[in-house]
C-alpha positions as CSV (number, residue, x, y, z in Angstrom):
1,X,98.6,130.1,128.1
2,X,98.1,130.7,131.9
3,X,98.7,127.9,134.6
4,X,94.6,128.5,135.4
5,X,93.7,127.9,131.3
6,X,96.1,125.2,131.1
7,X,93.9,123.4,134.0
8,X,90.9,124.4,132.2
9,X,92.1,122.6,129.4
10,X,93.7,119.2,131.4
11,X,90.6,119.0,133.5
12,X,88.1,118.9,130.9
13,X,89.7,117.0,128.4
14,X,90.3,114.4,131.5
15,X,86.5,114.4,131.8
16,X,85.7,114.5,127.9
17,X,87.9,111.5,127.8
18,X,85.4,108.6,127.9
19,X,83.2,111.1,125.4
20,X,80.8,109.4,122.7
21,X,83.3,110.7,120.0
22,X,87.3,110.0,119.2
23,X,89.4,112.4,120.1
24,X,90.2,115.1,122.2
25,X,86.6,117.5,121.7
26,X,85.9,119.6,124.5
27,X,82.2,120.4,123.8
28,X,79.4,119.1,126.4
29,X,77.5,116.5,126.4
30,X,74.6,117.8,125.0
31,X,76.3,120.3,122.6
32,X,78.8,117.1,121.3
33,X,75.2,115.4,120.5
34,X,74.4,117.9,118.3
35,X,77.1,118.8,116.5
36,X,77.5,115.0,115.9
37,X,74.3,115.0,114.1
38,X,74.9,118.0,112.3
39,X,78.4,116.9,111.4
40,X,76.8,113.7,110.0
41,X,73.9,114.9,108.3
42,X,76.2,116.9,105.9
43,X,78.4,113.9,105.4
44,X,75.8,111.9,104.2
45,X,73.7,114.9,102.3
46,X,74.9,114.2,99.0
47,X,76.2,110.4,99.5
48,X,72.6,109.0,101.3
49,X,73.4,105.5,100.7
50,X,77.0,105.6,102.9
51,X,77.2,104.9,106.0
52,X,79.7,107.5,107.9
53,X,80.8,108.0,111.3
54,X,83.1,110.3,113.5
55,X,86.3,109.0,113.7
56,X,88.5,111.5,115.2
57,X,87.6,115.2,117.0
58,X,90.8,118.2,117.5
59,X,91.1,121.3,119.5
60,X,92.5,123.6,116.7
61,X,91.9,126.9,118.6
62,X,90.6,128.1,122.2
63,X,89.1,131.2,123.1
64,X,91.3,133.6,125.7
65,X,89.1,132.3,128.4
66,X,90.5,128.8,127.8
67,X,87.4,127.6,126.2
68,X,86.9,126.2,122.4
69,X,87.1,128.2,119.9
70,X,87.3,126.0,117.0
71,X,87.3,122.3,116.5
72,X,87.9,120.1,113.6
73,X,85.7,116.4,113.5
74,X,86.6,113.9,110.7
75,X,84.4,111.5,109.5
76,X,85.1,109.0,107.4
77,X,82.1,107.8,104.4
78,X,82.3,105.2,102.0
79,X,86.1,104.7,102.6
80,X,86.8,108.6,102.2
81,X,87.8,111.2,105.1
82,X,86.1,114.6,105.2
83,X,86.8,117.2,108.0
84,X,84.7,119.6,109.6
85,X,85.4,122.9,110.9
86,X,83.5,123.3,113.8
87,X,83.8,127.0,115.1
88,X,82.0,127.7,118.8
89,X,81.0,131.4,119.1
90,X,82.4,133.1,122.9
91,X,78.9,133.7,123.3
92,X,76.4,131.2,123.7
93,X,73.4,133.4,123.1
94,X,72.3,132.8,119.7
95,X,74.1,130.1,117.5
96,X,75.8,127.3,119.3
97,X,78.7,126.6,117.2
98,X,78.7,126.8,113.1
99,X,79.8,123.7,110.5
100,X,81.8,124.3,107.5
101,X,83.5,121.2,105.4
102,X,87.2,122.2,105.1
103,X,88.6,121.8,101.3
């Protein structure tokens, strides 16, 4: 990783810091929103009557530009943890980011 990616990273995770999520996510403001409620709506798809929340967010992979690639969310529902795989296109012309439950 370059010195100027390695900033990339510090400074944004610096700002991200006091973000509405745990963890170290380095999506926006607005983009964290939604995949929040994404994230949760498949959590509690099949199990309506629990109650489930975010309780940690990783940076698993960053694009060569020194912006995320991937990130995994857990959220924990009716006293089980579930992650999400949480994969951010380069591009942000069409699809924002894609969910996937990891096994």
């Amino acid at each position: 990783m370059n010195l100027k990616t390695l900033l990339y990273v510090i400074t944004t995770a610096m700002v991200v810091g006091c973000a509405h999520v745990p963890g170290e996510t380095l999506t926006s403001g607005g983009l964290q929103r939604d995949v929040k409620a994404r994230v949760l709506s498949l959590a509690t798809a099949n199990k309506p009557a629990c109650k489930a929340s975010v309780v940690n967010t990783e940076v698993v992979e960053l694009h060569g530009d020194g912006k995320v690639a991937v990130e995994r969310w857990s959220v924990e529902r009716c006293g089980e943890r579930i992650n999400y795989r949480i994969n951010l296109p380069p591009t942000r012309g069409g699809e924002k980011f894609t969910v996937t439950a990891e096994p």
